[in-house]
TIRO-2110 file (N, C-alpha, C; in Angstrom, 1 decimal):
// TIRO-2110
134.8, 102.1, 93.5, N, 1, A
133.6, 102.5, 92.9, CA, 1, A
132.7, 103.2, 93.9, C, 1, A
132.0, 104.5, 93.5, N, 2, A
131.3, 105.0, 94.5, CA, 2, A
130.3, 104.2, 94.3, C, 2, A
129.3, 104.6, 95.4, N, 3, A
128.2, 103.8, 96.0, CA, 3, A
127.0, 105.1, 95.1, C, 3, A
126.0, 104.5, 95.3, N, 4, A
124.9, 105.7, 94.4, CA, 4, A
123.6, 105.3, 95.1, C, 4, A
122.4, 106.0, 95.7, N, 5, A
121.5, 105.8, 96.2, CA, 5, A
120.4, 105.6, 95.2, C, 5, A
120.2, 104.1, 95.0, N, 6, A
118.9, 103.6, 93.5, CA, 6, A
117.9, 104.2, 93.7, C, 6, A
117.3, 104.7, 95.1, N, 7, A
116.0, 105.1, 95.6, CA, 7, A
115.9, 106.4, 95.3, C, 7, A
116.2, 107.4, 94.4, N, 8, A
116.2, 108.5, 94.1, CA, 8, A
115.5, 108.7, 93.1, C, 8, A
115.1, 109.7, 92.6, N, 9, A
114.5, 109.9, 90.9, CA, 9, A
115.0, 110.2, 90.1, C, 9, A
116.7, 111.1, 91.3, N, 10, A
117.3, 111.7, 89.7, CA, 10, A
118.3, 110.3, 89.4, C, 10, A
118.5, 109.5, 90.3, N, 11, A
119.3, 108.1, 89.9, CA, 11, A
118.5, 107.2, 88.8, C, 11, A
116.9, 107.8, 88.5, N, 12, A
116.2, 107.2, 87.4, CA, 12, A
115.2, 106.1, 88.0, C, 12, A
115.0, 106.2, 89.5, N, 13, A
114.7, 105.4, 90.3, CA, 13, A
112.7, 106.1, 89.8, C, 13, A
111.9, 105.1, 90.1, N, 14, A
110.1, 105.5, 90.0, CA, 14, A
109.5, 104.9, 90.9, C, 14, A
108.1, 105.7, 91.2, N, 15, A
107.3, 104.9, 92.2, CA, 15, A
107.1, 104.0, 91.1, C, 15, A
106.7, 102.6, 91.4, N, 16, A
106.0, 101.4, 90.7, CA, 16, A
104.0, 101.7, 91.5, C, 16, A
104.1, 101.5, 92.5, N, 17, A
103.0, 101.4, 93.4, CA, 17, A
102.7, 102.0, 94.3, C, 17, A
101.5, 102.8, 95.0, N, 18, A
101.7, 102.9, 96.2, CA, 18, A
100.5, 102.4, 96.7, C, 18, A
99.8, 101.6, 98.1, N, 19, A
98.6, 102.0, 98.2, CA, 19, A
97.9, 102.4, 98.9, C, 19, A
98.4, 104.0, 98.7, N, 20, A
97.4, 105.0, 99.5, CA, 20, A
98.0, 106.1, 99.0, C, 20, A
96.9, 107.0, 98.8, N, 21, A
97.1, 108.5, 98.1, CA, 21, A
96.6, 109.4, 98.8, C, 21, A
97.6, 111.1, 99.0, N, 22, A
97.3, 112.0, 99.5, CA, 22, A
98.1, 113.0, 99.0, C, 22, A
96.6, 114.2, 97.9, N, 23, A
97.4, 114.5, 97.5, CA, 23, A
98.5, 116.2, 98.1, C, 23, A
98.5, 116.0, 99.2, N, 24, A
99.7, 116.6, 99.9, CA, 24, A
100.6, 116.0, 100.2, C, 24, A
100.8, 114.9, 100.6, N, 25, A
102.1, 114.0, 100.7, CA, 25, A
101.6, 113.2, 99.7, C, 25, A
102.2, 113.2, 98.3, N, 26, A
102.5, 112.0, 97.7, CA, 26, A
103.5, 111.3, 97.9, C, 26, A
103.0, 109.7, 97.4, N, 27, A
104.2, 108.6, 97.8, CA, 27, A
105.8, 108.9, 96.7, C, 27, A
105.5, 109.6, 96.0, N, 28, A
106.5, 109.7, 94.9, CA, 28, A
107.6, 110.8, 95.9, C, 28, A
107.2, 111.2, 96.9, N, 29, A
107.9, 112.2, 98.1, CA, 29, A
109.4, 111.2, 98.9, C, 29, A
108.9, 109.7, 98.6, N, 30, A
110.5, 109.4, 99.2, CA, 30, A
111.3, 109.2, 98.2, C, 30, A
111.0, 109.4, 96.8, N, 31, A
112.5, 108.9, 96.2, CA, 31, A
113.0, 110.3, 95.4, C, 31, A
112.6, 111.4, 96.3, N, 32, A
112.8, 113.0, 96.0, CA, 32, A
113.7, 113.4, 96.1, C, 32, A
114.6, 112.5, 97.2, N, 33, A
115.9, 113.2, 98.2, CA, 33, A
115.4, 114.1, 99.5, C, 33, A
114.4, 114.3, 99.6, N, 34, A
114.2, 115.0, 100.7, CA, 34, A
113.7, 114.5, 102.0, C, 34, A
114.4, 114.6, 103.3, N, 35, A
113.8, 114.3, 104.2, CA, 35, A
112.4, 115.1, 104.7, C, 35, A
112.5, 116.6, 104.2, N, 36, A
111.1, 117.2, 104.7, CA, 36, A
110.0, 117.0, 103.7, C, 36, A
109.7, 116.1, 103.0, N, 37, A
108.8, 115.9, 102.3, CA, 37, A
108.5, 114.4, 102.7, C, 37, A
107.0, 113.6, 102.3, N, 38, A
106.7, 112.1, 102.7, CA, 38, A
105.6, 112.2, 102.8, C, 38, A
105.1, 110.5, 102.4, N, 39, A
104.6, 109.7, 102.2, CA, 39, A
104.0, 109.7, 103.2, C, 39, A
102.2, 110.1, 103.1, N, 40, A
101.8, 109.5, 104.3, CA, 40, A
100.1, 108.6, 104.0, C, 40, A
100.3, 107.4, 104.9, N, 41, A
99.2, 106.4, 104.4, CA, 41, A
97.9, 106.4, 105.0, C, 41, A
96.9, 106.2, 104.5, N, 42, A
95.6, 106.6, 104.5, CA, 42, A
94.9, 105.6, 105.9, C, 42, A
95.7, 104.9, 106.8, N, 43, A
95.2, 104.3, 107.8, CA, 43, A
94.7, 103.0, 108.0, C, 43, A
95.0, 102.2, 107.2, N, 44, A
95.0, 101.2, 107.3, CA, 44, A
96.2, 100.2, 107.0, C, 44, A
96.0, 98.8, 107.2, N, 45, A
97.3, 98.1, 107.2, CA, 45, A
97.0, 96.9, 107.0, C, 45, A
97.7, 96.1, 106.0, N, 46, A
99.2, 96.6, 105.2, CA, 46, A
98.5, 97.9, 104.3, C, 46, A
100.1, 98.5, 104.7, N, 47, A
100.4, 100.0, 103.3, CA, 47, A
102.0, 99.1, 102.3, C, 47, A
102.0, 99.8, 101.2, N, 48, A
103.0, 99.2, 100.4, CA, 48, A
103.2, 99.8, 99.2, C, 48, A
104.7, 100.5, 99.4, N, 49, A
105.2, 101.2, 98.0, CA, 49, A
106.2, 100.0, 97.6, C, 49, A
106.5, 100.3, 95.6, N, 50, A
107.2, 99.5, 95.4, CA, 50, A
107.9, 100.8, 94.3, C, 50, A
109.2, 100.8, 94.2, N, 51, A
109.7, 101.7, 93.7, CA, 51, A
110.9, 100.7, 92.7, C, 51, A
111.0, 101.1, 91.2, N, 52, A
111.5, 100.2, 90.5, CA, 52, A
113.1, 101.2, 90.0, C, 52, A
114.0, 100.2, 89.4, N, 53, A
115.3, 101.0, 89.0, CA, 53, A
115.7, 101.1, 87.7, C, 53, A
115.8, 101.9, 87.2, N, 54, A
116.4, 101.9, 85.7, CA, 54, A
117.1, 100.6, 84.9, C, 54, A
117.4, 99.8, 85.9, N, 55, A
118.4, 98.3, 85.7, CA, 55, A
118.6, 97.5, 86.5, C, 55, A
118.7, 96.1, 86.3, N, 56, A
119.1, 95.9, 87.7, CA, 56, A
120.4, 96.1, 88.4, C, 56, A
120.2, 96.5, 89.4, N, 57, A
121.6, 97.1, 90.7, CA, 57, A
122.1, 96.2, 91.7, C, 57, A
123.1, 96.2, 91.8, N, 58, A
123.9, 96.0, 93.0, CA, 58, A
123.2, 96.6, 94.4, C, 58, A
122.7, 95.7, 95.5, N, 59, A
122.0, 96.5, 96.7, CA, 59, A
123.0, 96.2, 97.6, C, 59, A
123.6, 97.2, 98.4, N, 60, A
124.4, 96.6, 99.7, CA, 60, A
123.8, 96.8, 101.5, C, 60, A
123.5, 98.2, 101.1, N, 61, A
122.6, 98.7, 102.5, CA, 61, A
121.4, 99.6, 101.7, C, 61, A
120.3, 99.1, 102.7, N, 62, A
118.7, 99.5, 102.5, CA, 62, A
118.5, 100.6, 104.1, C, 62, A
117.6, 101.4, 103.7, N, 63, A
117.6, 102.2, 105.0, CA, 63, A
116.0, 103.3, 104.6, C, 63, A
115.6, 103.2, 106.1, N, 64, A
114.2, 104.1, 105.6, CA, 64, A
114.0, 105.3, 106.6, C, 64, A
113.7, 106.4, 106.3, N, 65, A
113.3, 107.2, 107.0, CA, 65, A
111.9, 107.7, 107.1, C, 65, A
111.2, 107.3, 108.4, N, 66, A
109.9, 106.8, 108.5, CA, 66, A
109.3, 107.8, 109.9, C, 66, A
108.0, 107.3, 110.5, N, 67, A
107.5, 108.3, 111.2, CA, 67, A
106.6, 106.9, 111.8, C, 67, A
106.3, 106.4, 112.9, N, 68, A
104.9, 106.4, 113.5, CA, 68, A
105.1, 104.0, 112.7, C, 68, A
106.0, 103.7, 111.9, N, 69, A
105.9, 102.3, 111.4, CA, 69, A
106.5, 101.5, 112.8, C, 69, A
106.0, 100.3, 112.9, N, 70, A
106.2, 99.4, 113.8, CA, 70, A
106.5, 98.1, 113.3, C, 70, A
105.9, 97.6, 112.3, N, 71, A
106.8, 96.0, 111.3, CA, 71, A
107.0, 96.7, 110.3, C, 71, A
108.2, 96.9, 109.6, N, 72, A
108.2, 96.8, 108.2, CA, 72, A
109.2, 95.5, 107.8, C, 72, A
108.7, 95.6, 106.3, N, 73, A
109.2, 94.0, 105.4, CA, 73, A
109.6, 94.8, 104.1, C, 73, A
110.9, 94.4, 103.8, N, 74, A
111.4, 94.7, 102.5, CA, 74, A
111.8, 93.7, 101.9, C, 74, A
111.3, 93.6, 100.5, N, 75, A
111.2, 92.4, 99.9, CA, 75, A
111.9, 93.0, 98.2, C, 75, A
112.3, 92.3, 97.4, N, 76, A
113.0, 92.5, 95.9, CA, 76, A
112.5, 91.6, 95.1, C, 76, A
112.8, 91.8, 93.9, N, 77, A
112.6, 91.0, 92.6, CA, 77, A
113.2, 91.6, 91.8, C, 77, A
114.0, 90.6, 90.9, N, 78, A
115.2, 90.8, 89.7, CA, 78, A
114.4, 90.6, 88.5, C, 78, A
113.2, 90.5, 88.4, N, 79, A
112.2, 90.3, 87.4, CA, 79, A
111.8, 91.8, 86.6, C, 79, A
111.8, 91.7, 85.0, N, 80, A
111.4, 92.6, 84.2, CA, 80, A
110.1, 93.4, 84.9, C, 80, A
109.5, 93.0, 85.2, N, 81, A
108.2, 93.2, 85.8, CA, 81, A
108.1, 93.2, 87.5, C, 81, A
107.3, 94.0, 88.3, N, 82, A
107.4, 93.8, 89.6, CA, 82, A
106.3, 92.8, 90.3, C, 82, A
107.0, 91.8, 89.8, N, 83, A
106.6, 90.6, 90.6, CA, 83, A
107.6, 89.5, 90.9, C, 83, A
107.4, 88.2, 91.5, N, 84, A
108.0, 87.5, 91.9, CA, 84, A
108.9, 87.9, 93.1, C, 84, A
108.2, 88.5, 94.6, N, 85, A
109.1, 89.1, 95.2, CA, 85, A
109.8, 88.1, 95.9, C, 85, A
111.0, 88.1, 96.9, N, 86, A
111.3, 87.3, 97.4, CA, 86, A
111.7, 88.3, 99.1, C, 86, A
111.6, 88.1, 100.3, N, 87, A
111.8, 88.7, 101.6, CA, 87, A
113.3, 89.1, 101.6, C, 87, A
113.8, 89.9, 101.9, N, 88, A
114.5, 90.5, 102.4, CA, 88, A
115.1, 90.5, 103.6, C, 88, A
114.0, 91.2, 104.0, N, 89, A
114.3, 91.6, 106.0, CA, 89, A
113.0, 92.0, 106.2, C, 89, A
112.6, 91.6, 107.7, N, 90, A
111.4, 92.2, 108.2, CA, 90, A
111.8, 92.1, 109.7, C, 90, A
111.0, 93.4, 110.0, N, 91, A
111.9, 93.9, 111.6, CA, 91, A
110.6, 95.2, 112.1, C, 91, A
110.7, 94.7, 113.6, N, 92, A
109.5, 95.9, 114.5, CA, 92, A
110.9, 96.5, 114.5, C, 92, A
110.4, 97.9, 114.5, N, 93, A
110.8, 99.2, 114.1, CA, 93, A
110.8, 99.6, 116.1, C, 93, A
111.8, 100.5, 116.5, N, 94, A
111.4, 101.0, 117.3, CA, 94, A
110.4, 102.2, 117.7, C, 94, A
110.0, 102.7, 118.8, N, 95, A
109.0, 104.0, 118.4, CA, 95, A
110.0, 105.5, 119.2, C, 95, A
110.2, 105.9, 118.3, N, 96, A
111.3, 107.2, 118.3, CA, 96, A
109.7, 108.5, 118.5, C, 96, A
109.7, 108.8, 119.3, N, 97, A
108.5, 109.8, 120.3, CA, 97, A
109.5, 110.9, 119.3, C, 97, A
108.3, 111.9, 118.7, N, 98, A
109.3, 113.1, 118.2, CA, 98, A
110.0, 113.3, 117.0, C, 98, A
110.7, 112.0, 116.4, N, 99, A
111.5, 112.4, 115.6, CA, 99, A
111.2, 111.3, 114.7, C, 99, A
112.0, 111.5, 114.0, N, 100, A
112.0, 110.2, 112.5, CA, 100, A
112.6, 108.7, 113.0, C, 100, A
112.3, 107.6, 112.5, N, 101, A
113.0, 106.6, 112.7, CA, 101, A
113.6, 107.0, 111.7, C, 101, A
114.8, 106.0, 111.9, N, 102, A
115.8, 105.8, 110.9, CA, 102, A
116.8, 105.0, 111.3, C, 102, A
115.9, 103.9, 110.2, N, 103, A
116.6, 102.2, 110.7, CA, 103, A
117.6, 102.0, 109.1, C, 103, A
118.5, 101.7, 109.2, N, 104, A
119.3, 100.8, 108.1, CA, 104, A
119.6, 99.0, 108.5, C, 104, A
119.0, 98.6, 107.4, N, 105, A
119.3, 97.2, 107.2, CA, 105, A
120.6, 96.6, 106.6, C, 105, A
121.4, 95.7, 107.6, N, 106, A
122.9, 95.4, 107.2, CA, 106, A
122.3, 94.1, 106.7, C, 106, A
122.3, 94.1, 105.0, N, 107, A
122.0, 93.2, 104.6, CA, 107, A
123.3, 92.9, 103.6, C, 107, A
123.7, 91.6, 103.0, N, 108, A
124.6, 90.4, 102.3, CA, 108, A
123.9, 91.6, 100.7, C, 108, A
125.2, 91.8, 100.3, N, 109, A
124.8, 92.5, 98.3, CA, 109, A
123.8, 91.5, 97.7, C, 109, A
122.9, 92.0, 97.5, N, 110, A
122.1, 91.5, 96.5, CA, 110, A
121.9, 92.3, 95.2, C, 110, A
121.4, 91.9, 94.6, N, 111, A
120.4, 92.4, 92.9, CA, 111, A
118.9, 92.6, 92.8, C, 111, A
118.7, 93.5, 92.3, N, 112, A
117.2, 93.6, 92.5, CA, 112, A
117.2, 95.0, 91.2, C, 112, A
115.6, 94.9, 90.5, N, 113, A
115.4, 95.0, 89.5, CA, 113, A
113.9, 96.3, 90.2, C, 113, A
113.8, 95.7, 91.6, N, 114, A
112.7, 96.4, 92.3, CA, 114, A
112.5, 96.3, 93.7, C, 114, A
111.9, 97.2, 94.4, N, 115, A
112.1, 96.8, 95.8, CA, 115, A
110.5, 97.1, 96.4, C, 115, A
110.4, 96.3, 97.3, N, 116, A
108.7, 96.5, 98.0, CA, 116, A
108.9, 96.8, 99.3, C, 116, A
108.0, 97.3, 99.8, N, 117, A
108.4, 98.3, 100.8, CA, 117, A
107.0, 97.9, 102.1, C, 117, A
107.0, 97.3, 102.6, N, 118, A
105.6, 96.5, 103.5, CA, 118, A
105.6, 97.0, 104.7, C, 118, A
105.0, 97.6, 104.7, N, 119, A
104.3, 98.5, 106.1, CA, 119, A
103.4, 97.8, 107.4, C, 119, A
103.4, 96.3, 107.6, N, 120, A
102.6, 95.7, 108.2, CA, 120, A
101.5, 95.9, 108.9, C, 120, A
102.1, 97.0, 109.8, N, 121, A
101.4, 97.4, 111.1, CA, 121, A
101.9, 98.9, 111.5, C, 121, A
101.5, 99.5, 112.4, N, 122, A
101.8, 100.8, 112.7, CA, 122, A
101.7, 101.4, 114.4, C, 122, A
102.5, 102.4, 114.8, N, 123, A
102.2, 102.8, 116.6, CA, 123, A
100.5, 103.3, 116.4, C, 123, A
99.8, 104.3, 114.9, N, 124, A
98.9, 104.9, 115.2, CA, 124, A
98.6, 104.5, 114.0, C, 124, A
97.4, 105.3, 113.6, N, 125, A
96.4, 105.3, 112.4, CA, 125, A
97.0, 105.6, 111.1, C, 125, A
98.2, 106.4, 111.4, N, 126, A
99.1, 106.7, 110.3, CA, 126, A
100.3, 106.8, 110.1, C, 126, A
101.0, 106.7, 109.2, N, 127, A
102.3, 106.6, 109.1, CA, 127, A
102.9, 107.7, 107.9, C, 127, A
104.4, 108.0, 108.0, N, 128, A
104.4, 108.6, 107.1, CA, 128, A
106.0, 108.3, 106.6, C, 128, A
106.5, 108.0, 105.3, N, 129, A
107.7, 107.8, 105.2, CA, 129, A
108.2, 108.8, 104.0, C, 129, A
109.4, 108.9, 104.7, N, 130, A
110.1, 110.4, 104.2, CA, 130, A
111.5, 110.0, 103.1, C, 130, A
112.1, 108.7, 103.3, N, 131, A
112.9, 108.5, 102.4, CA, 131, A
113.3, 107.1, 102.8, C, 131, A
113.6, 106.6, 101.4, N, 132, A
114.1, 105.2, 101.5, CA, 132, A
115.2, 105.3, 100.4, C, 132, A
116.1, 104.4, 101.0, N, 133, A
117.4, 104.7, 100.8, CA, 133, A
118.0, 103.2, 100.2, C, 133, A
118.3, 102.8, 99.0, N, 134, A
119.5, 101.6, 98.6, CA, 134, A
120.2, 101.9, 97.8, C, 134, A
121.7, 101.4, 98.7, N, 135, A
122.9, 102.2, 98.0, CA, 135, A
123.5, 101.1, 97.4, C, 135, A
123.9, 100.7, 96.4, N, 136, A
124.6, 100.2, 96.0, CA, 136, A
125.2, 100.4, 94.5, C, 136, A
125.3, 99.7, 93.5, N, 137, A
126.7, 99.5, 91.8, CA, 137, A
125.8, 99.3, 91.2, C, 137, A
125.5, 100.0, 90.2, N, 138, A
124.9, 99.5, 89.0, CA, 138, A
125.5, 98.2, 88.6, C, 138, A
125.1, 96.7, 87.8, N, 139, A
125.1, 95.7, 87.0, CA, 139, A
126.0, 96.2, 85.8, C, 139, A
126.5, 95.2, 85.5, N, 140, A
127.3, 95.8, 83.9, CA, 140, A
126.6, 94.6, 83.0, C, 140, A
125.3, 94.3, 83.3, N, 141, A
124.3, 93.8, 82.2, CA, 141, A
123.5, 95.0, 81.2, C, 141, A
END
C-alpha cells in the first residue's frame, strides 16, 4: 500500500485553526505542498495550527518543515470534532542558521482524526513553517 501525505489539501487535508494571521503568509501555506510558501506567526508564544483530515488515517511518520521553532509539540485526536487532544511528541528543535529545519518524528502508527501543531517557544520573535508532513493509510472505517 502506498503511503499518502494527510497534510496536504489536495489529500482533502484543512486548516482547522491557526493562531496568528498574515495575510502574506497564510497558515493554510503548509498544507499546499509547497516548501517556498509558509506560515509565519505573529510573535508571540504559544503559536498553534491544527489541520484536520477527511477521515480518520493511519499516521506512521510526522515531519515539519519550519524556520526559526525551538519546542514543538504535536499532539492528535480521533474525535469528530478537534478536541480531546492527546501528546504525541515534543522535542527542542535544533537552530539550522540559514536554512529550514527539517525534523521527522519516528513515531509507533497511530490514528488521528486531527493533528495540533504547538509551537511553544522560538530562537526569535518569529517563526515561520513551510510544510508539515503525515504519511500514512487511510482507515477502512
Amino acid at each position: 500500500m502506498r503511503a499518502t501525505d494527510w497534510c496536504l489539501s489536495s489529500a482533502g487535508a484543512a486548516l482547522v485553526l491557526a493562531t496568528s494571521s498574515d495575510e502574506q503568509h497564510p497558515a493554510e501555506s503548509v498544507v499546499d505542498g509547497n516548501s517556498e510558501t509558509f506560515w509565519t506567526t505573529t510573535g508571540m508564544f504559544p503559536q498553534e495550527l491544527i489541520i484536520g483530515f477527511p477521515k480518520c488515517v493511519k499516521i506512521s511518520k510526522v515531519a515539519i518543515q519550519s524556520y526559526l521553532v525551538r519546542t514543538l509539540r504535536i499532539e492528535r485526536s480521533v474525535s469528530e470534532d478537534p478536541v480531546g487532544f492527546e501528546e504525541c511528541v515534543e522535542k527542542d528543535l535544533e537552530h539550522t542558521e540559514g536554512q529550514l529545519q527539517k525534523e521527522e518524528f519516528p513515531l509507533p502508527e497511530f490514528q488521528a482524526t486531527y493533528l495540533r501543531f504547538i509551537i511553544k517557544s522560538a530562537f526569535d520573535h518569529f517563526v515561520s513553517v513551510h510544510r508539515v508532513i503525515a504519511e500514512g493509510a487511510a482507515e477502512n472505517t
